[in-house]
C-alpha positions as CSV (number, residue, x, y, z in Angstrom):
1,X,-18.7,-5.2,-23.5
2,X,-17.3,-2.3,-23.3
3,X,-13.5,-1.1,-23.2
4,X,-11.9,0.8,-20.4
5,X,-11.5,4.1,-22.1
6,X,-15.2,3.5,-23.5
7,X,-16.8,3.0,-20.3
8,X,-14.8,5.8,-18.9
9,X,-16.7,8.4,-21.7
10,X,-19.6,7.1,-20.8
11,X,-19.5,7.7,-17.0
12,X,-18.6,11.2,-17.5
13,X,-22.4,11.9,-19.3
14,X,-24.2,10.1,-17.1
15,X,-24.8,12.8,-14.5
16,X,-23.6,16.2,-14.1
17,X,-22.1,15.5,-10.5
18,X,-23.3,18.4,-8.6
19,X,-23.1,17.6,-5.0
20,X,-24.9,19.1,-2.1
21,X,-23.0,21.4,0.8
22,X,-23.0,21.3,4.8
23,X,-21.6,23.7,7.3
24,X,-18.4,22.0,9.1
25,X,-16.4,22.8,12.0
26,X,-13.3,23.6,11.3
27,X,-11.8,21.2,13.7
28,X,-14.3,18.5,11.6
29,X,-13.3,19.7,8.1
30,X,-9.5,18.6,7.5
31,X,-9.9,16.7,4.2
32,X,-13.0,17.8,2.7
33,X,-13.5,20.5,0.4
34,X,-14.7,23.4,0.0
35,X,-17.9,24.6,-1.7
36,X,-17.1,28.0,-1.8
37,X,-14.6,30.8,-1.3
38,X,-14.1,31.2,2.5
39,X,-12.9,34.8,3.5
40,X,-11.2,36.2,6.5
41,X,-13.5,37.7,9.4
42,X,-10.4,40.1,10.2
43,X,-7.4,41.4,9.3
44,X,-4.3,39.5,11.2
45,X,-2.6,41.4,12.8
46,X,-6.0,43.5,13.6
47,X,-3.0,46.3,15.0
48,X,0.1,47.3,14.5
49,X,2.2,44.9,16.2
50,X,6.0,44.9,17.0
51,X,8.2,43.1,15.3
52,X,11.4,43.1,17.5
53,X,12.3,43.5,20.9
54,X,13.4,46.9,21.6
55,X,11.8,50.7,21.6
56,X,8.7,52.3,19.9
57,X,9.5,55.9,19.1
58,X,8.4,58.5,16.4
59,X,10.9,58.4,13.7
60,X,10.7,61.9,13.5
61,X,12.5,62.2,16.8
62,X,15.6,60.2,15.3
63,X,16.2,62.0,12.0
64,X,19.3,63.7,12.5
65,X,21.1,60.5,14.5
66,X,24.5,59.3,13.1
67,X,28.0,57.8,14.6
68,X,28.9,61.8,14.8
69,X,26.0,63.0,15.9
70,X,24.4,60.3,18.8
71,X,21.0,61.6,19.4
72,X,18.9,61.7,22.9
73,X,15.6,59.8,23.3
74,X,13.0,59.9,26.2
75,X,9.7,59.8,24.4
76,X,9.6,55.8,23.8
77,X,7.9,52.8,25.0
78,X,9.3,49.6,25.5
79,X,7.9,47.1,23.6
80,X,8.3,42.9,22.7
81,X,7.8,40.9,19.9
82,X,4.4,40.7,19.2
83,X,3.2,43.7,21.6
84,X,0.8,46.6,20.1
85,X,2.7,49.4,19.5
86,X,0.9,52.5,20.6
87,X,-0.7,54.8,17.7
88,X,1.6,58.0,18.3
89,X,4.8,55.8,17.8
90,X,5.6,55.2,13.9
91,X,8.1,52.7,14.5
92,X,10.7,50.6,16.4
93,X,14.0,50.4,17.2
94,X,15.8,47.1,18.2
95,X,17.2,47.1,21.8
96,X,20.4,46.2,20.1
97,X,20.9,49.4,18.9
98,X,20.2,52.0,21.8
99,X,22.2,52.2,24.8
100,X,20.8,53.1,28.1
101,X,21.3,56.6,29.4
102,X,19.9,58.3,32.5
103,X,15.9,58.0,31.8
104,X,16.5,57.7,27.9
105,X,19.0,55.6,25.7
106,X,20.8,57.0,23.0
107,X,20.9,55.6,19.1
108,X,23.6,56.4,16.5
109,X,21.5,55.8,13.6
110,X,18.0,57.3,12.6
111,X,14.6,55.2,11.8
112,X,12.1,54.8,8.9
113,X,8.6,55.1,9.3
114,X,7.3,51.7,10.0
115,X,10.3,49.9,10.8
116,X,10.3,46.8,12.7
117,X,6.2,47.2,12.7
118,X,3.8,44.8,11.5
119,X,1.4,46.6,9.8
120,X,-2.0,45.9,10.4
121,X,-3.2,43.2,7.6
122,X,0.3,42.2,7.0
123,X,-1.0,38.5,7.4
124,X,-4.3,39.1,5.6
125,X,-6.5,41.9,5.2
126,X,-10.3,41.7,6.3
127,X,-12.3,40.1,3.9
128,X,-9.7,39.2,1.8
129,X,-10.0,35.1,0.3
130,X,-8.1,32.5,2.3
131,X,-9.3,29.5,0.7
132,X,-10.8,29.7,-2.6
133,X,-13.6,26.5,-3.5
134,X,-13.0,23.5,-4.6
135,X,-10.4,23.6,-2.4
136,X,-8.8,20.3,-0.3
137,X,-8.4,21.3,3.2
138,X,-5.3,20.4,5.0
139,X,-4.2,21.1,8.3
140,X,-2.3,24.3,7.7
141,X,-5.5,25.3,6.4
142,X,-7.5,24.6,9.7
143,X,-4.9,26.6,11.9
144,X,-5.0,29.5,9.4
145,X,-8.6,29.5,9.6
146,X,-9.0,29.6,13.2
147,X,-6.5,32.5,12.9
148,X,-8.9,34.6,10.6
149,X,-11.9,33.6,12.9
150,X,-13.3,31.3,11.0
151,X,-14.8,28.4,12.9
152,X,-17.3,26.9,10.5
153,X,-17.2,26.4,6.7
154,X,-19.6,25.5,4.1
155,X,-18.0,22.2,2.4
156,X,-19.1,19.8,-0.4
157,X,-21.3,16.9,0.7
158,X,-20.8,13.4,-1.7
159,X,-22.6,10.5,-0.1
160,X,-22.4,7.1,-1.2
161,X,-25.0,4.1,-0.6
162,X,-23.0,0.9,-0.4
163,X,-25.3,-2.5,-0.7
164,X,-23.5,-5.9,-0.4
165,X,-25.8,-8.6,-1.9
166,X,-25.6,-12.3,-1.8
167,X,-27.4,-15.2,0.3
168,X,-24.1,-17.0,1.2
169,X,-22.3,-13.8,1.8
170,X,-21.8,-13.5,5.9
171,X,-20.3,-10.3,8.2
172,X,-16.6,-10.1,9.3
173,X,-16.6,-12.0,12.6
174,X,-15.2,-15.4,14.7
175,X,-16.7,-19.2,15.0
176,X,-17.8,-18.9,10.8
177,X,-18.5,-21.9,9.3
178,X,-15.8,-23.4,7.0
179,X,-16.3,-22.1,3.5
180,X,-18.2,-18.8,4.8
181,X,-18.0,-16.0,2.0
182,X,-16.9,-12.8,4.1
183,X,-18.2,-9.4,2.5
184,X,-14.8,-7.4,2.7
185,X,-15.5,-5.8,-0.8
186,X,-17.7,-3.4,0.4
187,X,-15.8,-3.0,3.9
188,X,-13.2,-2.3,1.0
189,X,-15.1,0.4,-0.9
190,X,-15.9,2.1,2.1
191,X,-12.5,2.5,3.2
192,X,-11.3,3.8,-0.1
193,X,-14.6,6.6,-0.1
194,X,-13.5,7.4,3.1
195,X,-9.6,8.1,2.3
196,X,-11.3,10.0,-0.7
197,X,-13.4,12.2,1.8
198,X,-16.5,11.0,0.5
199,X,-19.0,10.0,3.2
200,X,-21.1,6.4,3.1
201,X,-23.5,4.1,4.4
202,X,-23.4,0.7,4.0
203,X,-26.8,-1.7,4.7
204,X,-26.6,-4.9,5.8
205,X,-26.5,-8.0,3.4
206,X,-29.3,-7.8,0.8
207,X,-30.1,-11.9,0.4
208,X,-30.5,-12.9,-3.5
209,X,-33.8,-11.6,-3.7
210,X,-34.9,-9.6,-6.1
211,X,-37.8,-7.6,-4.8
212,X,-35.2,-6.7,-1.6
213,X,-32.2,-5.8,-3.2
214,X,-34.7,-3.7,-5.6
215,X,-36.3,-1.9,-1.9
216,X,-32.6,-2.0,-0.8
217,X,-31.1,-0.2,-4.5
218,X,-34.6,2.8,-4.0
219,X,-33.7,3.6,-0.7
220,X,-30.0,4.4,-1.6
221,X,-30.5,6.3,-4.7
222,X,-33.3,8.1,-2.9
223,X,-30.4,9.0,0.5
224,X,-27.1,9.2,-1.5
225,X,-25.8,11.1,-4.3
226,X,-24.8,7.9,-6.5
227,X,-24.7,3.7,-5.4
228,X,-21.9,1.4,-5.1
229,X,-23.8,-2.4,-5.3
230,X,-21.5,-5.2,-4.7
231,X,-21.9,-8.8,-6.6
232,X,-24.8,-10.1,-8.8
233,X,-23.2,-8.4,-11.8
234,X,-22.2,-11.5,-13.9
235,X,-25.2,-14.3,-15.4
236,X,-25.8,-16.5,-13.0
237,X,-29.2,-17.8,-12.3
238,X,-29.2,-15.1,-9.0
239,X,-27.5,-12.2,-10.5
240,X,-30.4,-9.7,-10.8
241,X,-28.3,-6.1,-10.1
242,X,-28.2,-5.5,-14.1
243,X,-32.2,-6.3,-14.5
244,X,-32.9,-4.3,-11.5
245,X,-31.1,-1.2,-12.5
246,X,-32.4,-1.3,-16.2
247,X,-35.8,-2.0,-14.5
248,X,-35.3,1.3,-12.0
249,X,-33.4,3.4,-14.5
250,X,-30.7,2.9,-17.6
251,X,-27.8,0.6,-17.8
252,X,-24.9,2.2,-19.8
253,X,-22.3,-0.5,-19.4
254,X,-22.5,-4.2,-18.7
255,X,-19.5,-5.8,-18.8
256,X,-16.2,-4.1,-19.4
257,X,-12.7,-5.7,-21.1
258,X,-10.7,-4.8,-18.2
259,X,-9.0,-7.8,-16.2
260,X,-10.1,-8.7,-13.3
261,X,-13.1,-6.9,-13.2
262,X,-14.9,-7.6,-16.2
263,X,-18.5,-8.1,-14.7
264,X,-19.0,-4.4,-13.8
265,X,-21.7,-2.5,-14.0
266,X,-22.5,1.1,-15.1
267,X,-26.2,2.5,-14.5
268,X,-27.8,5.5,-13.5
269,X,-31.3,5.8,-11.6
270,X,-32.9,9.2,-10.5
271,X,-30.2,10.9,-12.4
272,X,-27.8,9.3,-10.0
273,X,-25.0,6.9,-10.9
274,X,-25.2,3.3,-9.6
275,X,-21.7,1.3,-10.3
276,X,-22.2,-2.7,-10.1
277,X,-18.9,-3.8,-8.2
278,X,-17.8,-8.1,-9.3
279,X,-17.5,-9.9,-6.7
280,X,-14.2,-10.9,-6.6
281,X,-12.0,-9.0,-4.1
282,X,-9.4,-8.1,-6.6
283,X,-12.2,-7.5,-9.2
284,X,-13.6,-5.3,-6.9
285,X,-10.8,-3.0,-5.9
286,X,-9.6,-3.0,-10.2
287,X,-13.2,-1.2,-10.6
288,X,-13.1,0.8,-7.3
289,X,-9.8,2.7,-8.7
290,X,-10.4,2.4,-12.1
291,X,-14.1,3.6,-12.8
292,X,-15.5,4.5,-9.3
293,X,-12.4,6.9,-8.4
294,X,-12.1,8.3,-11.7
295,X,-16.1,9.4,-10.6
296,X,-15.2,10.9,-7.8
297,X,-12.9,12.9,-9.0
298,X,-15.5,14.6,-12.0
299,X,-18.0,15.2,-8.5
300,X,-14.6,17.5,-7.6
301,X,-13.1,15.3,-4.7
302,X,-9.2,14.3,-4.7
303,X,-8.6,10.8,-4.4
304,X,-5.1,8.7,-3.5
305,X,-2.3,10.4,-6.5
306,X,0.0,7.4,-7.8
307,X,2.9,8.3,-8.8
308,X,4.5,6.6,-11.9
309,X,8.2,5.1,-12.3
310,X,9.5,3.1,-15.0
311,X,10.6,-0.2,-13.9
312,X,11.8,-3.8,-15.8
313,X,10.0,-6.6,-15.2
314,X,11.4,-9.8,-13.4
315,X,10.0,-12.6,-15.4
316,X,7.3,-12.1,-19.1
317,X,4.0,-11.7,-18.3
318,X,1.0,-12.6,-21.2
319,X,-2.0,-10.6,-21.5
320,X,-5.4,-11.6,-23.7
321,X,-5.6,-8.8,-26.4
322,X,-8.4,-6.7,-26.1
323,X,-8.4,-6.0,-22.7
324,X,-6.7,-3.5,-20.2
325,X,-5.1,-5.7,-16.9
326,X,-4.2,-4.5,-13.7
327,X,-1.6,-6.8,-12.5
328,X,-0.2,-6.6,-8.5
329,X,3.4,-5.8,-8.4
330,X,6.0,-6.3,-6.3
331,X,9.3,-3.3,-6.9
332,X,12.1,-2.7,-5.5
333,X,15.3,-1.0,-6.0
334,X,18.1,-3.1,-7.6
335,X,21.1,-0.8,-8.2
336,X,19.6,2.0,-10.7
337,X,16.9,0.9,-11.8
338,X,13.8,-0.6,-10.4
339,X,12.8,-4.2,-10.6
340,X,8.8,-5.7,-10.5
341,X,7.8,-9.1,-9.9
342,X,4.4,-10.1,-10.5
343,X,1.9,-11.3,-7.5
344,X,-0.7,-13.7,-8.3
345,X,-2.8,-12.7,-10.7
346,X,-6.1,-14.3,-9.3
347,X,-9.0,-12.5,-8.7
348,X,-9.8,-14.0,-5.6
349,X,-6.3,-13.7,-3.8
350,X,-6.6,-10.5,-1.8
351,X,-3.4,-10.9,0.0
352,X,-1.7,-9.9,-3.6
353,X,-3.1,-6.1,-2.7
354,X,-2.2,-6.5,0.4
355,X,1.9,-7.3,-0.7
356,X,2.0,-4.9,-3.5
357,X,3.1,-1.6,-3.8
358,X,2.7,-1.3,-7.7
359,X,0.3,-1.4,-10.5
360,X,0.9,-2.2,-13.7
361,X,-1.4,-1.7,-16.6
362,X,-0.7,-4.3,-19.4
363,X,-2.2,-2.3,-22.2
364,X,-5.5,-4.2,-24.4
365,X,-2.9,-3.7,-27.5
366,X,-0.8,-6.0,-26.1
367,X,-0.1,-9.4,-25.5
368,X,1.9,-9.4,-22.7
369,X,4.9,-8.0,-21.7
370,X,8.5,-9.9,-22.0
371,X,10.9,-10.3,-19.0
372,X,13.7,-7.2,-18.8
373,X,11.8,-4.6,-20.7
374,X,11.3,-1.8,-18.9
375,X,7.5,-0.6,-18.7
376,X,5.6,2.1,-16.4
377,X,4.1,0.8,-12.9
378,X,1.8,3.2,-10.7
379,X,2.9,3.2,-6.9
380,X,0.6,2.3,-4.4
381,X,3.0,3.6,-1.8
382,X,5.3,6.5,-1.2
383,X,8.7,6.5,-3.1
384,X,10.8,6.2,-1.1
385,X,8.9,2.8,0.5
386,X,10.0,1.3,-2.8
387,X,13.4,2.5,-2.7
388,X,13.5,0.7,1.1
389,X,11.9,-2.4,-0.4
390,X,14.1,-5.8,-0.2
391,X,13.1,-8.1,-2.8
392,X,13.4,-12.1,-1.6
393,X,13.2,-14.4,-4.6
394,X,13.8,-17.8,-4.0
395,X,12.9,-20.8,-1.5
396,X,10.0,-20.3,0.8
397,X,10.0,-20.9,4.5
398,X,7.6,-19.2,7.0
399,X,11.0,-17.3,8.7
400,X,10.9,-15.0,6.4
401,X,7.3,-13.8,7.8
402,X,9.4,-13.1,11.1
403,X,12.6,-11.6,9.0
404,X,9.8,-9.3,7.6
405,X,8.3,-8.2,10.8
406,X,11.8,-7.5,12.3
407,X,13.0,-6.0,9.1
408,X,9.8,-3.1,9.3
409,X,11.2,-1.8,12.5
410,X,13.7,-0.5,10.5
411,X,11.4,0.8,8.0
412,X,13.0,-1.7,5.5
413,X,9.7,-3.2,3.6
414,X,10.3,-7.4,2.9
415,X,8.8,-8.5,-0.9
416,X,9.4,-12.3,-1.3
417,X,8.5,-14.3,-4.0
418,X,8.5,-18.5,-3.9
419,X,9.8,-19.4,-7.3
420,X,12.0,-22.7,-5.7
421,X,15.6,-22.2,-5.2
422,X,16.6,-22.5,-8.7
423,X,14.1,-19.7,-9.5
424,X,16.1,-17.6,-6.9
425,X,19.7,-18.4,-8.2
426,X,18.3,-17.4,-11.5
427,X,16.9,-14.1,-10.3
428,X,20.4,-13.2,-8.7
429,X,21.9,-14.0,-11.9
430,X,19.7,-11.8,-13.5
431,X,19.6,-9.1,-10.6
432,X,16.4,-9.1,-10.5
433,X,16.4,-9.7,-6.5
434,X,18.4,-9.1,-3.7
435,X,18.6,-11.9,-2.3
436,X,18.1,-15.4,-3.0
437,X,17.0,-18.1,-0.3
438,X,18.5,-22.0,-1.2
439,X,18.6,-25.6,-0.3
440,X,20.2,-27.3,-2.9
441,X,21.6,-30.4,-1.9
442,X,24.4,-31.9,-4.2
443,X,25.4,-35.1,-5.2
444,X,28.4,-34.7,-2.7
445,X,25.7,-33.9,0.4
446,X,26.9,-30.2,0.9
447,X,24.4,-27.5,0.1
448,X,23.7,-24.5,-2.0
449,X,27.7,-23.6,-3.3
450,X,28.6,-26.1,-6.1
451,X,25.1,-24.8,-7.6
452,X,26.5,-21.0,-7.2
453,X,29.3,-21.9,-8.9
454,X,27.9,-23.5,-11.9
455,X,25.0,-20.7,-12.1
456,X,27.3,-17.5,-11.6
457,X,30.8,-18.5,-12.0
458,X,33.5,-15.7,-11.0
459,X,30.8,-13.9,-9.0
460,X,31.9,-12.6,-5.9
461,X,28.4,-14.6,-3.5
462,X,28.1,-14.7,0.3
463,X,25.9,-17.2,1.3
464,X,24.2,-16.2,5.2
465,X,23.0,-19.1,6.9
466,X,19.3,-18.6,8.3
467,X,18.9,-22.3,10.2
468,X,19.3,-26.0,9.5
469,X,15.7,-27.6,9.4
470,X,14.3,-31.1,9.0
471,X,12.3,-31.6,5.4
472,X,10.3,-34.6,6.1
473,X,6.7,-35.8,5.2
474,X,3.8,-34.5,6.5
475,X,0.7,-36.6,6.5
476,X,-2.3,-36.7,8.9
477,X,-1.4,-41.0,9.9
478,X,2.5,-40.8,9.7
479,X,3.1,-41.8,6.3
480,X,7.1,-42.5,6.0
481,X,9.4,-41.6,2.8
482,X,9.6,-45.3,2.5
483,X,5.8,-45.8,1.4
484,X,5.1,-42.9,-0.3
485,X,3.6,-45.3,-3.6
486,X,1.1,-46.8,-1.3
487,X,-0.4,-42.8,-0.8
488,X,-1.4,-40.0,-3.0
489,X,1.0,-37.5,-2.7
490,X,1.7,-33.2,-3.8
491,X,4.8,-31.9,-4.5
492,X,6.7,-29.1,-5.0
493,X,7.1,-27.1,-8.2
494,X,10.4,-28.0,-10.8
495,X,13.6,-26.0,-9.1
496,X,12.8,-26.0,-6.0
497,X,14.8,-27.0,-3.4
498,X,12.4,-29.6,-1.8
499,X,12.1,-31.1,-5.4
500,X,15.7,-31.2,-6.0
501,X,16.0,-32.8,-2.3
502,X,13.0,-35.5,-2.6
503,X,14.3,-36.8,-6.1
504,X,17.5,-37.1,-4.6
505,X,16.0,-38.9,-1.5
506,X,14.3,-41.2,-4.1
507,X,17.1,-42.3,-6.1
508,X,18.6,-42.7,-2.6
509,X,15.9,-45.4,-2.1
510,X,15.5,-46.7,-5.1
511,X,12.1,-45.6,-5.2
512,X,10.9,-44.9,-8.6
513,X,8.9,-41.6,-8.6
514,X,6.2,-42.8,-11.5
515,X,4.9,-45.1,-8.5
516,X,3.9,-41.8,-6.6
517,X,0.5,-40.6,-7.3
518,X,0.3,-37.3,-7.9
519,X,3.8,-36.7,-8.0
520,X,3.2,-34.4,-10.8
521,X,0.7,-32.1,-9.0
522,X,2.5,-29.2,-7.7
523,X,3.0,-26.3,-4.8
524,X,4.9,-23.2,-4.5
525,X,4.8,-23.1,-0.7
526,X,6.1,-25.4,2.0
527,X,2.3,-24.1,4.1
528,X,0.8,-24.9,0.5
529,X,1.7,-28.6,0.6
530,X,0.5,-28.7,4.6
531,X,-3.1,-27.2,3.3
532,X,-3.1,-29.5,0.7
533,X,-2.7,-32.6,2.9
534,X,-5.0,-31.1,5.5
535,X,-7.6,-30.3,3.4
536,X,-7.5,-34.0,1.8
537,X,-6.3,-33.3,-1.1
538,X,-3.5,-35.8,-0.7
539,X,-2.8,-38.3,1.6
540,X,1.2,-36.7,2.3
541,X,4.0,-34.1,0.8
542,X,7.3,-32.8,1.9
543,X,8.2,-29.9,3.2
544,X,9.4,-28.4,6.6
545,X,8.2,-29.4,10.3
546,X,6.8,-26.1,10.8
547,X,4.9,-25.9,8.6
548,X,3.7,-29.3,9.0
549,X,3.1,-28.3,12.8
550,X,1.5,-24.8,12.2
551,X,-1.5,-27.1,10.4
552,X,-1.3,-30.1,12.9
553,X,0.1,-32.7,10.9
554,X,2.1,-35.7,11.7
555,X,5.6,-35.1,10.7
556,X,8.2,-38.0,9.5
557,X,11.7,-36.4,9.5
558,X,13.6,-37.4,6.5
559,X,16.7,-35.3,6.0
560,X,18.6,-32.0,8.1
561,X,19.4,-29.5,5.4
562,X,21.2,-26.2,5.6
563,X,18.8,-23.5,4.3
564,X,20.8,-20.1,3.4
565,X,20.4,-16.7,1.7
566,X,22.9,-15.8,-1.4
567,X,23.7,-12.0,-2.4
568,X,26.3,-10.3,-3.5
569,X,29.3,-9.1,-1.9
570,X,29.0,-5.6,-3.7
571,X,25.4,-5.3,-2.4
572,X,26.4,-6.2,1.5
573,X,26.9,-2.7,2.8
574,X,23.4,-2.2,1.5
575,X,21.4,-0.9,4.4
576,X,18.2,-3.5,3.3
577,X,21.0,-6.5,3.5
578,X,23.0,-5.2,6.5
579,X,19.0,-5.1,8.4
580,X,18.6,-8.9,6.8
581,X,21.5,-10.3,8.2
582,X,21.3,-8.3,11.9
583,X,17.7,-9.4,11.6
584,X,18.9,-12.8,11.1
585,X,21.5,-12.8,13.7
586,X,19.5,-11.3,16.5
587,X,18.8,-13.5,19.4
588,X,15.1,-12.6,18.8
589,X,15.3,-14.4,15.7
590,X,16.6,-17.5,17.2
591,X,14.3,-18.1,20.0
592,X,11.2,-17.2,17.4
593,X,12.6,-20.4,14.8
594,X,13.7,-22.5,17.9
595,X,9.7,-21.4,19.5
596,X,8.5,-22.4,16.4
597,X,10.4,-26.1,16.0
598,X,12.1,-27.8,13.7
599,X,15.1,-25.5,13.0
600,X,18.7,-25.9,14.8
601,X,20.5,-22.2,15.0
602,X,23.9,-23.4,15.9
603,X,24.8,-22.2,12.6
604,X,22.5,-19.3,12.0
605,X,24.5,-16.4,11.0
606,X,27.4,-18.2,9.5
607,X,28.5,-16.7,6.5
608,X,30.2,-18.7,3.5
609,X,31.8,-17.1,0.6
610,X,31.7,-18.7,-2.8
């Protein structure tokens, strides 16, 4: 195994990256680039051109004009802005400055050879280089190009073979089986050549044969100017990529200490470079930026800049030593500085790309990195999307998918995170959040502000009420709270509000919570406890009816709580809180959670201060 930094030496000796060229139109060729200078057919303006409204004359008719001395013109032609001036006039003089008199005007001032004219090849002369090679083109290019009559170019030509292998792998599409692999990796690495400008072509799923994917893995070389193969990289009985290349050609790198991502493969056949992608989504797209871009780049083609800011991280995160990982992040801006919070860190979770807008590289020297330090993350997105970015730490309900939506209107971008309500009062403590959802239920039966008070005493905290729901249990026969021991059962993690509620509810029935099987096995998500129970992994959980309704679950209401967002007062004419809570209040909002069942908006919109 190699390390990053290793594996990136060797990919820059394993081919000497020449690409091939092909003529474009220039109405074809915004984002490719050039293979060579490109030169103007003309010079623009091709004549001399006015550059004012007003008179051409021959300066040599208005020497001797001055306030004392107005001088007489007849021999003139009127010209506009952008009209040829005829070759025996030298120059122009702005209508402003004559006045009219009998078939002539008179000017109190004389003119300079040239003035007001656009010389010919004041744009660009003939011949002369518009766009040297190597060269991105944009679309200011393309018009200035069709100014200088050029309609075709000569631009670099990368091509790309992309081979997805795998028996049980199966094409995007409806009525799949339950349990159907989809091949998005290589969807994936398509999409990322293409925002490159690098061109591909992706076959159709290569089974786990060897002798195919080997017919499959010729054919590309032989078409394309390197190989992206997706899967068989690790050591399973089926994985034959690795044999197959060494068999065709050379294998450089097998196996790399980068996390995820560690399966990948570095080969070259024909001279040309063949890059094993894991199969792991998140695996995937660490070695398509990290290796396959880096490629790209030495064949002379631009790919996606990210631009770096310093932010401090929201809660420690531990790293193996020895290897370089990629971790999904989460920032936002959090008074002056900027604040990341990690997404799941599994390989297989693709939706923690798709909530991201940050990388961070935990470095193979270290073991991790502790909560408030302040460390370097790579954006994803433009800056200013972080700087609109709300971060939502706390209790988890699936309104805050609608809050989201409503909130992007407004190009205000929702990051959540479901650490439990105690997780969220904790965040706001530390400011590392905006906002914190809640439903803690005290020993008195009010909700969320005797816990405020404990947590951040003397803080100045509005709490925004979102709805009232019913927590209940969620089964697929109508299991009750009273019989929970008779059933196995998932919970929710330590601190959250659901927790906080069912041990409360327990106590309340004097229903010891040992006698609840699986009591200890824990969610983060009120949906995660419905999939849980749907999928049979236990017989019941708590959470919320909607998202015991969303799955199709029986539902056994057990308590009305008041579920509420906390902030503080300082932050409220912050323009990501003021979208929140007209988001909230909206009457959209309401008829989406009263739609969806299980909420009561009488209250939505209240606001408490603590």
């Amino acid at each position: 195994m190699k390390s990053l930094d290793e594996a990136l030496i060797i990919l820059n000796n394993i081919s000497d990256f020449k690409t091939s060229t092909k003529i474009a139109k220039i109405t074809d060729a915004c984002g490719k680039i050039t293979a060579e200078a490109v030169f103007s057919k003309y010079s623009v303006p091709m004549i001399h051109l006015s550059a004012m409204d007003g008179f051409a004359v021959k300066s040599t008719d208005t020497l001797f004009a001055m306030e004392s001395n107005p001088v007489f013109i007849k021999d003139s032609k009127r010209v506009n802005t952008g009209n040829v001036v005829p070759p025996e006039y030298d120059c122009v003089i702005m209508v402003e400055d004559t006045w009219e008199e009998n078939e002539g005007f008179i000017i109190r001032k004389p003119a300079t050879k040239w003035q007001n004219i656009r010389p010919v090849g004041e744009d660009i002369g003939e011949s002369e280089m518009i766009l040297s090679s190597n060269h991105k083109i944009r679309p200011n290019d393309i018009g200035a190009l069709a100014s200088y009559g050029v309609t075709e170019i000569s631009v670099k030509n990368l091509s790309a073979g992309i081979i997805p292998t795998g028996t049980e792998l199966k094409e995007p599409g409806n009525n799949l089986e339950p349990g159907a692999v989809i091949d998005s990796n290589t969807i994936m690495a398509g999409a990322m050549l293409t925002e490159a400008g690098v061109s591909s072509t992706r076959c159709p799923i290569i089974p786990d044969d060897r002798d195919k994917i080997r017919d499959a893995l010729n054919r590309a070389v032989s078409e394309n100017d390197f190989v992206l193969i997706s899967a068989g990289s690790s050591a399973g009985t089926k994985d034959y990529t690795a044999s197959i290349i060494e068999e065709l050609g050379e294998v450089f790198v097998h196996g790399i200490g980068i996390k995820p991502g560690k399966p990948a493969i570095i080969g070259r056949i024909d001279k040309k470079p063949v890059i094993g992608l894991p199969g792991y989504p998140l695996a995937s797209l660490t070695i398509m930026r990290e290796i396959v871009y880096p490629m790209i780049r030495l064949y002379g083609f631009e790919t996606p800049y990210m631009h770096k800011i310093d932010i401090e991280l929201a809660s420690s995160l531990t790293s193996p030593i020895g290897t370089d990982e990629f971790v999904m992040m989460s920032v936002g801006k959090v008074g002056d500085r900027f604040v990341g919070i990690a997404q799941s860190r599994g390989s297989g979770v693709q939706m923690s790309a798709v909530r991201a807008n940050a990388i961070l590289r935990i470095s193979k020297e270290e073991e991790g990195i502790v909560a408030g330090k302040t460390t370097q993350a790579s954006l994803i997105v433009q800056k200013s999307r972080v700087e609109n970015s709300l971060l939502i730490v706390g209790s988890h309900d699936p309104c805050i998918d609608y809050l989201t939506d409503m909130a992007s209107i407004n190009n205000i971008d929702i990051h959540s995170a479901h650490v439990g309500s105690m997780g969220g009062i904790l965040a706001l403590k530390k400011k590392t959040c905006h906002v914190a959802p809640m439903h803690l239920l005290s020993d008195d039966g009010g909700y969320n502000i005797s816990y405020i008070k404990k947590y951040l005493p003397d803080k100045d905290i509005s709490l925004l009420c979102v709805a009232e729901r019913e927590q209940g249990i969620a089964s697929k026969t109508g299991i009750s709270l009273q019989n929970l021991a008779d059933h196995s059962f998932i919970n929710r993690q330590k601190g959250s509000g659901t927790r906080i509620l069912l041990d409360y509810m327990l106590k309340k029935e004097g229903i010891d919570s040992s006698s609840i099987k699986g009591y200890d096995l824990e969610r983060t998500t009120h949906l995660d406890v419905s999939l849980a129970v749907k999928n049979d992994e236990a017989d019941s959980g708590m959470c919320i009816y909607s998202a015991a309704k969303l799955l199709g679950l029986e539902f056994v209401p057990v308590i009305k709580e008041r579920y509420e967002i906390a902030f503080y007062d300082e932050m409220a004419d912050d323009k990501r809180i003021k979208t929140l809570i007209e988001s909230i209040n909206s009457d959209l909002f309401k008829s989406k959670l009263n739609k969806t069942g299980g909420y009561d908006t009488a209250h939505t919109g209240e606001m408490r201060k603590v």
